[in-house]
N, CA, C and O atoms as a DFTB+ gen file, in Angstrom:
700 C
 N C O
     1  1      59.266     125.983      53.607
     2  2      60.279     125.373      54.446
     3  2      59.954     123.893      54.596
     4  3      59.122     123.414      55.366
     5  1      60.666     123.304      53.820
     6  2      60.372     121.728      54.205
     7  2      60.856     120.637      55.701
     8  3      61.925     120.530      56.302
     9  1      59.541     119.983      55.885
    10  2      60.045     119.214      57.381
    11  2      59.328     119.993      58.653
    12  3      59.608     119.666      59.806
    13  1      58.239     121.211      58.315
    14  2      57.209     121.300      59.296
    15  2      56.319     121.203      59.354
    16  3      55.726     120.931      58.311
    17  1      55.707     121.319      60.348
    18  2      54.066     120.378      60.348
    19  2      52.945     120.787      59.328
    20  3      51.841     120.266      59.165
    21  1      53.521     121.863      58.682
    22  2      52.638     121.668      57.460
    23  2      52.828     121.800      56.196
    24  3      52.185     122.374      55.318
    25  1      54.222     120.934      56.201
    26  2      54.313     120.212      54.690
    27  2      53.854     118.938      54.235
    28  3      53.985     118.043      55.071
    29  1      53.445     118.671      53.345
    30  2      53.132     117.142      53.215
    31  2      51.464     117.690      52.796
    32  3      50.946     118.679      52.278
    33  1      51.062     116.461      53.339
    34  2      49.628     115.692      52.994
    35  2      49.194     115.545      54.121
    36  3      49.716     114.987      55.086
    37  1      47.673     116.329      53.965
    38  2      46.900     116.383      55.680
    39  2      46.807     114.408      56.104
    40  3      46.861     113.597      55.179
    41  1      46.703     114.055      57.228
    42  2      46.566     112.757      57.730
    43  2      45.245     112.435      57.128
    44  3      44.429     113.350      57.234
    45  1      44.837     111.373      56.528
    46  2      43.574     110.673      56.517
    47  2      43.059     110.620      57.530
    48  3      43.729     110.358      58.529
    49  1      41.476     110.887      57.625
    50  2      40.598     109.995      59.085
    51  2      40.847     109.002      59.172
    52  3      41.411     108.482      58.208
    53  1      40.625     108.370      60.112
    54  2      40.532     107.036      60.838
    55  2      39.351     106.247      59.684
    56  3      39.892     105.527      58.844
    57  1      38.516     106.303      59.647
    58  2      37.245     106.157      58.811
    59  2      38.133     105.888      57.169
    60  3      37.679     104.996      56.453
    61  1      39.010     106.460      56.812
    62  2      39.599     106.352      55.256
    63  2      40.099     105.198      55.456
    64  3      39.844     104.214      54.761
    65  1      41.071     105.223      56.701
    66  2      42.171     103.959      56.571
    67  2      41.171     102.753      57.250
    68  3      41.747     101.670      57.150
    69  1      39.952     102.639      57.855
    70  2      39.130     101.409      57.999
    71  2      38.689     100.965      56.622
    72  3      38.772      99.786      56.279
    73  1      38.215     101.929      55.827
    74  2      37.421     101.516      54.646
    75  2      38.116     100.671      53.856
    76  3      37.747      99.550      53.508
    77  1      39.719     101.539      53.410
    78  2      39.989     101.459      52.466
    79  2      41.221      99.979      53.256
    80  3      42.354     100.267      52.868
    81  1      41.253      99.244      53.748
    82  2      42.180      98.232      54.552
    83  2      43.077      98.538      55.245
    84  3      43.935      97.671      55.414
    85  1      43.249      99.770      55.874
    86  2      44.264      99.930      56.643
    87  2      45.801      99.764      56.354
    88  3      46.589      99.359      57.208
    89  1      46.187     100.142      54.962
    90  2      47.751     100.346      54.440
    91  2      48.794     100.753      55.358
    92  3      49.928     100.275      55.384
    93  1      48.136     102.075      56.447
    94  2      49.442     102.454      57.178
    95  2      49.549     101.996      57.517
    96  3      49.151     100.889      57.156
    97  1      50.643     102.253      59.404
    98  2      51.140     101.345      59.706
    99  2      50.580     101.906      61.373
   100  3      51.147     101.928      62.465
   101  1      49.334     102.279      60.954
   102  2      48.618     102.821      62.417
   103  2      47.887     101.314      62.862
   104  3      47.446     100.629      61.939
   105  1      47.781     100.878      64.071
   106  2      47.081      99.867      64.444
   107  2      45.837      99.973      64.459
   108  3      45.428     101.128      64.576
   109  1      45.026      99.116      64.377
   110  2      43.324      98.972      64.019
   111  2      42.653      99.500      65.438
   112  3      41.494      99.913      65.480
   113  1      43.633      99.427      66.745
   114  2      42.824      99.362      68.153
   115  2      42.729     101.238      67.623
   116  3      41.664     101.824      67.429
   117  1      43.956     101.794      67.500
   118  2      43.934     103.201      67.725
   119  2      42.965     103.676      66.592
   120  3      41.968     104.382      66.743
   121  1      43.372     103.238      65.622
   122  2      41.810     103.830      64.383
   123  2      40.317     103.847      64.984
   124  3      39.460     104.721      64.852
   125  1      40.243     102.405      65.810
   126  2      39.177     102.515      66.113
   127  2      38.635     103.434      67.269
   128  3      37.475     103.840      67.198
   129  1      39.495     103.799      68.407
   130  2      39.693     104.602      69.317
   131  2      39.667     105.887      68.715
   132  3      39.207     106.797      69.405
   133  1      40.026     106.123      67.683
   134  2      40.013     107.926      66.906
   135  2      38.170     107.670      66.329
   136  3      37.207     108.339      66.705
   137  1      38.158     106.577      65.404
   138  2      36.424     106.693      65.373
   139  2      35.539     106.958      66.382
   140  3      34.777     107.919      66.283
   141  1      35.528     105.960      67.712
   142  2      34.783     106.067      68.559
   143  2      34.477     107.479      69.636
   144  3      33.448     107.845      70.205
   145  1      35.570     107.923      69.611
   146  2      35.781     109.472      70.311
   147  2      34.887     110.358      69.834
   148  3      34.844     110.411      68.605
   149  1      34.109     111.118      70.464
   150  2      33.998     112.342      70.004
   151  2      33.881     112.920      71.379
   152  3      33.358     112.486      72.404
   153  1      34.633     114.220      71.054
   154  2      34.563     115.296      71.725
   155  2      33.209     115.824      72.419
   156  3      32.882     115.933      73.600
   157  1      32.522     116.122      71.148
   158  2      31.102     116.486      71.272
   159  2      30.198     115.434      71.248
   160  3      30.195     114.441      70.520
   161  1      29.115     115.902      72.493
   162  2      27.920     114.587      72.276
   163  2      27.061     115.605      70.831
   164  3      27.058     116.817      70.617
   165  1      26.508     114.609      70.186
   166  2      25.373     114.871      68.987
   167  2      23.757     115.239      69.794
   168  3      22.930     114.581      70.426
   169  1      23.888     116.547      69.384
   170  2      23.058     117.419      70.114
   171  2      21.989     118.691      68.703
   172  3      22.585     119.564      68.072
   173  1      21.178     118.552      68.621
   174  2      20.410     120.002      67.903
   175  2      20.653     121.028      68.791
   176  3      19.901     120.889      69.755
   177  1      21.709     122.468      68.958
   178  2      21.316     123.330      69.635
   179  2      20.417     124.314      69.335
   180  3      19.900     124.486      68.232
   181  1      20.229     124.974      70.347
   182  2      19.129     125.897      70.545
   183  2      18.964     127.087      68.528
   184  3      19.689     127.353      67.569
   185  1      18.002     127.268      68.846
   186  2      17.663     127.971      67.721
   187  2      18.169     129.258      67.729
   188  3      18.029     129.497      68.928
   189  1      18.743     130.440      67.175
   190  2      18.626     131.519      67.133
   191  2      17.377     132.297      67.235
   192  3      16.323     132.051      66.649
   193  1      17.616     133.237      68.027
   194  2      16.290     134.074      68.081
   195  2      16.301     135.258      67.122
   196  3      15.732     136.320      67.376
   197  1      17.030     134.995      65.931
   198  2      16.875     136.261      64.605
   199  2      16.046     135.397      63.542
   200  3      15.546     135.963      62.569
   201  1      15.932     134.271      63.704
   202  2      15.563     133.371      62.666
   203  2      14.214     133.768      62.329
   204  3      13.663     134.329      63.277
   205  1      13.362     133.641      61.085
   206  2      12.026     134.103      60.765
   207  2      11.708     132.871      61.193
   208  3      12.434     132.101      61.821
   209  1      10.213     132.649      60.711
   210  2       9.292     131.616      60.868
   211  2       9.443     130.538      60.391
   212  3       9.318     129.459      60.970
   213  1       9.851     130.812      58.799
   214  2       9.921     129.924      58.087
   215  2      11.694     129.268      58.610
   216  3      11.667     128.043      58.725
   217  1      12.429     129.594      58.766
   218  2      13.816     129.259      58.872
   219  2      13.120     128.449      60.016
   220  3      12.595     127.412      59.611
   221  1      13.043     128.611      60.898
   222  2      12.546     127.666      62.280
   223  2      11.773     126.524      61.300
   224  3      12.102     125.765      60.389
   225  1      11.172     126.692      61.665
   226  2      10.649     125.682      60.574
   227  2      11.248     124.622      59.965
   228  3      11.019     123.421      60.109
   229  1      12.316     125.381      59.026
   230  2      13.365     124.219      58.522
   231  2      14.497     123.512      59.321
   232  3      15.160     122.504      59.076
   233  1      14.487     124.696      60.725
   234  2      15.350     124.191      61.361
   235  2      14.933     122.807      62.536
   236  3      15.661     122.187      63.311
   237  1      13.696     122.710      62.289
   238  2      12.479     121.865      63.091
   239  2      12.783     120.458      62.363
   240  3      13.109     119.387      62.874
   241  1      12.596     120.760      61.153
   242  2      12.513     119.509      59.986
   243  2      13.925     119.212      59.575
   244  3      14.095     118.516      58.575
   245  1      15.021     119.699      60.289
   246  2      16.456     119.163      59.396
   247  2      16.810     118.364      60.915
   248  3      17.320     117.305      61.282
   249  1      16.299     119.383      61.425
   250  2      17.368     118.941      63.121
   251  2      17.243     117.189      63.898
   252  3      18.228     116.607      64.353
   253  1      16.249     116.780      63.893
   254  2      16.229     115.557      64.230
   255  2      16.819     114.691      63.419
   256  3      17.484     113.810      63.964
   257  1      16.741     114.710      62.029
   258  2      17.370     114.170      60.838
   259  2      18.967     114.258      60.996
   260  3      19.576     113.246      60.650
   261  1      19.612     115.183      61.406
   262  2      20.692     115.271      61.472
   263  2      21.805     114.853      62.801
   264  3      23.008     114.613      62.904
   265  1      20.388     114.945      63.884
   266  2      21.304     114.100      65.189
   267  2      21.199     112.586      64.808
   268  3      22.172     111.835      64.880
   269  1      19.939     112.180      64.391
   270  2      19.713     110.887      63.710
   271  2      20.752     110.606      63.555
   272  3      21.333     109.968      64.432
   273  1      21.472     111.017      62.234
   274  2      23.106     110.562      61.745
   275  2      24.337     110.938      61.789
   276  3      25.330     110.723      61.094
   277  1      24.015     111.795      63.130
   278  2      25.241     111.924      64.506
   279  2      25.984     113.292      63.484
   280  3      27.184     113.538      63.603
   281  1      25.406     113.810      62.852
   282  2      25.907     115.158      62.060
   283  2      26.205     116.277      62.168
   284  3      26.822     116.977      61.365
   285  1      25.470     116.736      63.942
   286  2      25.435     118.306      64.456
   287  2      25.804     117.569      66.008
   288  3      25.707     116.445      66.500
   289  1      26.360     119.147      66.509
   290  2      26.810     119.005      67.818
   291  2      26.353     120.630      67.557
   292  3      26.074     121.181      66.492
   293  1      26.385     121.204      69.006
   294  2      25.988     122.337      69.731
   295  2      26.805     123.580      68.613
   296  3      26.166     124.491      68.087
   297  1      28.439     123.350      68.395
   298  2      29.001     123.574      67.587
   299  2      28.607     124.348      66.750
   300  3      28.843     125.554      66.825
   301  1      27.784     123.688      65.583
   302  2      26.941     123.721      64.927
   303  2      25.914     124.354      64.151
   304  3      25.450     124.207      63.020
   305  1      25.690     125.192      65.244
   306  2      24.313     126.275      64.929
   307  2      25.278     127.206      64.212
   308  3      24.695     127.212      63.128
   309  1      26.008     127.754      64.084
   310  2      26.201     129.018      62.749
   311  2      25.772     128.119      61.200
   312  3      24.816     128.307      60.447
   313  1      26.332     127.618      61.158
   314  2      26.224     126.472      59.707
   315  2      24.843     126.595      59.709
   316  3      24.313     127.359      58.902
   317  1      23.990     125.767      60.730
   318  2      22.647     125.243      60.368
   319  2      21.925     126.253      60.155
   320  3      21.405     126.297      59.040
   321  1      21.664     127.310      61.050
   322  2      21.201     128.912      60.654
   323  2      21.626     129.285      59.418
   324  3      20.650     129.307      58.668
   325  1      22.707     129.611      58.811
   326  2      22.778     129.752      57.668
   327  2      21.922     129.286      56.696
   328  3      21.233     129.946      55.918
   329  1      22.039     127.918      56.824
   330  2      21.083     127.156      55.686
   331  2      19.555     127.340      55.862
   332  3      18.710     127.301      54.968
   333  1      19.366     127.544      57.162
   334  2      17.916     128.197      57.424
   335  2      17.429     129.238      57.095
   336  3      16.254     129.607      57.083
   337  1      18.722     129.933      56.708
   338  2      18.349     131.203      56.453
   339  2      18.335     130.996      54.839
   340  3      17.496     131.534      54.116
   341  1      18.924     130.514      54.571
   342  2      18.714     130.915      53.051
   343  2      17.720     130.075      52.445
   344  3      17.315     130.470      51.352
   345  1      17.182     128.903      52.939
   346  2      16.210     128.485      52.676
   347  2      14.721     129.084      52.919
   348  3      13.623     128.605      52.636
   349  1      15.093     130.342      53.565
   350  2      13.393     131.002      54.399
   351  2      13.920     131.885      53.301
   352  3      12.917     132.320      52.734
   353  1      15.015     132.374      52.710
   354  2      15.260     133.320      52.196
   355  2      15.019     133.044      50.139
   356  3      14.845     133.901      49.273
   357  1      15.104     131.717      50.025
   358  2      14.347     130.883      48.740
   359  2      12.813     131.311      48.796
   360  3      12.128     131.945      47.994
   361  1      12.579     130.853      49.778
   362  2      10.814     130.423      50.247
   363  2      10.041     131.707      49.177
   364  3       9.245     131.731      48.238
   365  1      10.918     132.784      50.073
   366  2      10.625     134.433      50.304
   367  2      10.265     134.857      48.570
   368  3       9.289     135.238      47.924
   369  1      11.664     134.532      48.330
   370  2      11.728     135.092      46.873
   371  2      11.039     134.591      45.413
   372  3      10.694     135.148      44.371
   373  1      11.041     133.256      45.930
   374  2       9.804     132.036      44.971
   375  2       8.663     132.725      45.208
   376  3       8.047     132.817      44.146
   377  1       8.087     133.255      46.102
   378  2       6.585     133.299      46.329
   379  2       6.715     134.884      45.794
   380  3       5.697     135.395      45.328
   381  1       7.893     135.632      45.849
   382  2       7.096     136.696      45.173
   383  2       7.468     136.801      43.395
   384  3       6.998     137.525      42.517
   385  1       8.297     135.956      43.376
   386  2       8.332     135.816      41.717
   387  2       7.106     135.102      41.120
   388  3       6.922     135.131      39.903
   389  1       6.108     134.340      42.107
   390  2       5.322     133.687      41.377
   391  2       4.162     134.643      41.287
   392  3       3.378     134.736      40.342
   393  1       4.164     135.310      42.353
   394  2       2.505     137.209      43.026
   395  2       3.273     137.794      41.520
   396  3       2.438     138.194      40.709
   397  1       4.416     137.871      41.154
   398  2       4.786     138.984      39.785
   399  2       4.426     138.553      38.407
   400  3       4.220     139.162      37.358
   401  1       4.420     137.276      38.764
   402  2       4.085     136.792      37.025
   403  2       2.946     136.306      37.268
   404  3       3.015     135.294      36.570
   405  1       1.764     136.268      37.828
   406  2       0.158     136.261      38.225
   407  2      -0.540     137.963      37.549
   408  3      -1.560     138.349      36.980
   409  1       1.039     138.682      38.168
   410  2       0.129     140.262      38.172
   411  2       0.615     140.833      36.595
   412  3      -0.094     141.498      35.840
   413  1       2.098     140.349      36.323
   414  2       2.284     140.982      34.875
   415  2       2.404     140.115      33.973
   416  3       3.244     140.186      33.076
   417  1       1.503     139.124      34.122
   418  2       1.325     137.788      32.717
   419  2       2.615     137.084      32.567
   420  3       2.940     136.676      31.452
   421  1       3.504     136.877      33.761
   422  2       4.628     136.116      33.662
   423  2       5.903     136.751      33.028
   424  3       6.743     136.067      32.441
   425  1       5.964     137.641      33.131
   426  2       7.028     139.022      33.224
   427  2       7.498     139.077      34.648
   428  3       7.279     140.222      35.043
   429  1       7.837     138.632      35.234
   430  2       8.409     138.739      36.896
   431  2       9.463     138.277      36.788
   432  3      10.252     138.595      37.678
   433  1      10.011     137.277      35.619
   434  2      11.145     137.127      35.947
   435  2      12.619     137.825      35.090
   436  3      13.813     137.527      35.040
   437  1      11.771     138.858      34.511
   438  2      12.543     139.265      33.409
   439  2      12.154     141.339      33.508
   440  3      11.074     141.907      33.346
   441  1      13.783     142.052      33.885
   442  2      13.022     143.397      33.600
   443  2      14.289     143.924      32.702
   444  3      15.466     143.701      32.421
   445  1      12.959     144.954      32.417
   446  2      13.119     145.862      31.316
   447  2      13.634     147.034      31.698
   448  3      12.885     147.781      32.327
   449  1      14.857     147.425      31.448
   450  2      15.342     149.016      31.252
   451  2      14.617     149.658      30.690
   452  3      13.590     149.187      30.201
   453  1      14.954     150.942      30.599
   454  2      14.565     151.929      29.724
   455  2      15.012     152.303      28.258
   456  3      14.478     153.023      27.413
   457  1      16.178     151.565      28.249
   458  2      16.778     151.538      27.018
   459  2      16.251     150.198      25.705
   460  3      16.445     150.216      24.489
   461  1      15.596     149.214      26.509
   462  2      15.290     148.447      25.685
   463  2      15.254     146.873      26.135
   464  3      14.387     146.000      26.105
   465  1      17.318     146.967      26.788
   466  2      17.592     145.601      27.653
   467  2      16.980     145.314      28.401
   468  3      16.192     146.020      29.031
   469  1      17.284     143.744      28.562
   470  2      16.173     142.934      29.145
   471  2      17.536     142.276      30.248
   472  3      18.703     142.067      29.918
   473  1      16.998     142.098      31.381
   474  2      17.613     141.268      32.744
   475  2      16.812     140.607      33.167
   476  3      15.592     140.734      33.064
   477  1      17.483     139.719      33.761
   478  2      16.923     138.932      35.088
   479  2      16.460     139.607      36.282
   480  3      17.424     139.906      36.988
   481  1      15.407     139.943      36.750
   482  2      14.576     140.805      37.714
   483  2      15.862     140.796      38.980
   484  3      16.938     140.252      38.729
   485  1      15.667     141.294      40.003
   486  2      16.223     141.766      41.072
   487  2      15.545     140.705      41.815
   488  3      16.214     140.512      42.830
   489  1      14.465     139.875      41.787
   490  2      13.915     139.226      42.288
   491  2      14.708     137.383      42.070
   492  3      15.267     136.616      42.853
   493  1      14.461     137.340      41.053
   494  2      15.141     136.592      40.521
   495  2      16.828     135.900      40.854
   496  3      17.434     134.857      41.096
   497  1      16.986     137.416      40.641
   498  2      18.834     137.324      41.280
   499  2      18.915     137.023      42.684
   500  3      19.747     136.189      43.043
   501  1      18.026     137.689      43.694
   502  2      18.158     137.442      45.113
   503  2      17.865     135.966      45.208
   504  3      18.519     135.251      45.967
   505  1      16.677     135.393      44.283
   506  2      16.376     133.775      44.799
   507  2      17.711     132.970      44.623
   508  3      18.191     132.241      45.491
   509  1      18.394     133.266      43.036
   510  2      19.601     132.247      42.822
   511  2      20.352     132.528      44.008
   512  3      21.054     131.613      44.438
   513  1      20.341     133.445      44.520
   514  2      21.678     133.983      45.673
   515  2      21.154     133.084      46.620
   516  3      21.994     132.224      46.884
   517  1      19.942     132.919      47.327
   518  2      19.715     132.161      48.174
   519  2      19.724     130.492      48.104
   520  3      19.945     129.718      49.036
   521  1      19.468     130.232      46.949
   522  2      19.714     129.232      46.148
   523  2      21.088     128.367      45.772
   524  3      21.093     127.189      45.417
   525  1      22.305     129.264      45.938
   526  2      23.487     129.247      45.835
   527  2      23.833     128.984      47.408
   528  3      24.440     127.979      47.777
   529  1      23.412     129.923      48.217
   530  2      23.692     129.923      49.589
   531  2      23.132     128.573      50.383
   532  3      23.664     128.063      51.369
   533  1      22.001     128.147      49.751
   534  2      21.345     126.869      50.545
   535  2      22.416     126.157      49.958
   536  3      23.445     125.923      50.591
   537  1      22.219     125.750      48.640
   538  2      23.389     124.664      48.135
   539  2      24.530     123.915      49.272
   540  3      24.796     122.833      49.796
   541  1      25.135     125.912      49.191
   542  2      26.767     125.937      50.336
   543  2      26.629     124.959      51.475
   544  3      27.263     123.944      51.762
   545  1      25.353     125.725      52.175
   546  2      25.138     125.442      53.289
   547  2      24.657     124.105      53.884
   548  3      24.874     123.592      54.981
   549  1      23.985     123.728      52.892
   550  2      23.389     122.403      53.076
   551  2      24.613     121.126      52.984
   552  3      24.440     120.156      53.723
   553  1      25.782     121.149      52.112
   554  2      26.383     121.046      51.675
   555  2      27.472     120.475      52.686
   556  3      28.375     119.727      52.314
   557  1      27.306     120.884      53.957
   558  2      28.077     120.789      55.275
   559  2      27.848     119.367      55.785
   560  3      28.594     118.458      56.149
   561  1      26.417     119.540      55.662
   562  2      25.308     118.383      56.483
   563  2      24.962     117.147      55.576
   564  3      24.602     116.086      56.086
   565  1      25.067     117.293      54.356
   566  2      25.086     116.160      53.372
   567  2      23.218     116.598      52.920
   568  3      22.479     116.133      53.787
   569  1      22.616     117.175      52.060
   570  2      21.548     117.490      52.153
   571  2      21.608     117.761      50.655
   572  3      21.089     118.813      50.281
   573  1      22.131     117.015      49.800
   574  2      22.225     116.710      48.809
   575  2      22.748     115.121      48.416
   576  3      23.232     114.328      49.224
   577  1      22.521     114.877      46.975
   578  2      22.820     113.487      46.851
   579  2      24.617     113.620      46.876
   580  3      25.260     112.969      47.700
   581  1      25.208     114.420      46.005
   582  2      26.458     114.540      45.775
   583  2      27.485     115.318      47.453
   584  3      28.654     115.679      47.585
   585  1      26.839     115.294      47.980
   586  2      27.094     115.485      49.529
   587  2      26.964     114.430      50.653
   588  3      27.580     114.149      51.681
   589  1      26.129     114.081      50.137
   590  2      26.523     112.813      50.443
   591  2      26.701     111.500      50.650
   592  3      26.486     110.682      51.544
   593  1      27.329     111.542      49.156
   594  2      27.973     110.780      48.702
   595  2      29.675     111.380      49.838
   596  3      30.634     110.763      50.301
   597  1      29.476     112.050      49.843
   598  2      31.198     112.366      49.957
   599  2      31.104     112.183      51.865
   600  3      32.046     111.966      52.627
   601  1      29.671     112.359      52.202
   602  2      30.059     112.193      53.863
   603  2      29.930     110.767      53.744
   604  3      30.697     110.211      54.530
   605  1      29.091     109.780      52.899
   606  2      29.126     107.742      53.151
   607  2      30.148     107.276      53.890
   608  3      29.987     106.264      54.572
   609  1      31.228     107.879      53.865
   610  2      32.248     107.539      54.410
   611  2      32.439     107.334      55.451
   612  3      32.963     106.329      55.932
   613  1      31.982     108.402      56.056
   614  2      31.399     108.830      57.536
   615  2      30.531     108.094      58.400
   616  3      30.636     108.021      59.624
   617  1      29.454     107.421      57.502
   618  2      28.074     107.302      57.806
   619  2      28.025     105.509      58.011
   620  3      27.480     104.968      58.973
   621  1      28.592     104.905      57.090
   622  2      28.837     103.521      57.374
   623  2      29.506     103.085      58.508
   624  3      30.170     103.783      59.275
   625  1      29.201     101.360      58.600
   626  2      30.247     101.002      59.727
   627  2      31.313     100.967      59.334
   628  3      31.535     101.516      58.254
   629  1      32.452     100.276      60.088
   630  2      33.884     100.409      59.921
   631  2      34.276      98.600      59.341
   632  3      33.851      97.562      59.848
   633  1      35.015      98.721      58.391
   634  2      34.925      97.096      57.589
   635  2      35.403      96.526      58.476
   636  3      36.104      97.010      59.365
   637  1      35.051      95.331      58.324
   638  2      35.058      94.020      58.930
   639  2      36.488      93.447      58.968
   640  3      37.417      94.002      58.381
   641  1      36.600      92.533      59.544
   642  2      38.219      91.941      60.151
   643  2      39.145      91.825      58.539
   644  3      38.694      90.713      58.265
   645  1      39.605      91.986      57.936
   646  2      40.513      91.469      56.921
   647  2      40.751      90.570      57.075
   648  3      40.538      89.934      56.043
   649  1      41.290      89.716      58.155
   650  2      42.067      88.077      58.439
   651  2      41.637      87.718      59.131
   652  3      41.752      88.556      60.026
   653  1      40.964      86.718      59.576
   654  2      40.512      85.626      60.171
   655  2      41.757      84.975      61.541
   656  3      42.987      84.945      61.530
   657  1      41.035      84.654      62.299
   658  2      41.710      83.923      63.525
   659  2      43.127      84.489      63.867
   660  3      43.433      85.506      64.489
   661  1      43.983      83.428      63.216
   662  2      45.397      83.238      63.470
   663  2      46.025      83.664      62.927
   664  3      47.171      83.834      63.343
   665  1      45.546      84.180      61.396
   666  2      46.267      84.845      60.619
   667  2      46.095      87.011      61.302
   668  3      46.387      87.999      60.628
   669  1      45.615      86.991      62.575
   670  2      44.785      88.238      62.636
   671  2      46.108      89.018      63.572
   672  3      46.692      90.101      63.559
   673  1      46.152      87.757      64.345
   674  2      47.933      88.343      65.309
   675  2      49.153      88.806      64.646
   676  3      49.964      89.692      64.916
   677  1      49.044      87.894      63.636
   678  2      50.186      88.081      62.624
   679  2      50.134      89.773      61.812
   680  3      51.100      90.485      61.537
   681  1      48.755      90.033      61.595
   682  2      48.488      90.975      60.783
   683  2      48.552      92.356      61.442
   684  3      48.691      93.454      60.903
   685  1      48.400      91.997      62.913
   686  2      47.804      93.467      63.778
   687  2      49.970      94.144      63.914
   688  3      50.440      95.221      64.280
   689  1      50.649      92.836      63.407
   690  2      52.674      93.625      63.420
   691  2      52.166      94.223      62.881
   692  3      51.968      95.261      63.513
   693  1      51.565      94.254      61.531
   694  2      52.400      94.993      60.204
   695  2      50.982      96.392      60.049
   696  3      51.221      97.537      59.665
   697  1      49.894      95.992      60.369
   698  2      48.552      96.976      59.540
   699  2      48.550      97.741      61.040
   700  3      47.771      98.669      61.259
């Protein structure tokens, strides 16, 4: 059905139209007023109490890093648990693929049917799974290079005046 609120093209952030010069025809005070807002203060919340040792742990070593660059609010904790989890859940599965190929001469990562075929251990498969799952998860928070890259956007200040002085009154009609 065309002409309701969700046809079209989602709105850009505030943050797109600073970067990129402000084309619409939204004023610079209100862009900047949508940047400066947040709802949520930037907070690490509390830890889950299902988390293993090691997940705490990571959740010890991400969490300051991430209020640092205003990234988590209280919100938050399902995402970050996740990634805790699958990172305790990497840890887990590395260390026993490495006890398997110590004990069967480096056969741990590879089993054998009975018929002959050869797979990727059960061990193996659970690490990529966790491996896949950190990726996801991390992925939220920028905890990769190609992550973020895509939050920079976010993370920078907001560009600088386009026009100078007198030409700036003139500019704030139209941008």
């Amino acid at each position: 059905m065309a002409g309701n609120a969700n046809s079209g093209r989602h709105a850009k952030p505030a943050v797109v139209h600073l970067l990129t010069g402000n084309r619409s025809k939204k004023s610079a005070r209100d862009l900047q007023d949508e940047m400066q807002g947040s709802p949520l203060p930037v907070e690490i919340p509390a830890a889950p109490d299902w988390l293993d040792e090691d997940a705490r742990v990571e959740w010890e070593r991400v969490g300051p890093d991430l209020v640092l660059l205003g990234l988590i609010t209280r919100l938050d904790r399902q995402a970050l648990a996740q990634y805790c989890e699958a990172v305790s859940d990497y840890r887990r599965w590395t260390l026993k693929i490495q006890r398997l190929n110590d004990e069967l001469e480096g056969r741990g990562d590879v089993m054998t049917y009975r018929t002959g075929a050869k797979d990727l251990s059960i061990w193996r498969k659970l690490r990529n799974d966790a491996e896949r799952r950190a990726d996801a998860a991390g992925a939220k928070f920028g905890f990769s290079p190609l992550a973020r890259r895509n939050l920079r956007a976010q993370l920078q200040a907001p560009q600088g005046e386009l026009f100078p002085n007198e030409q700036k009154e003139i500019a704030e009609k139209y941008f």
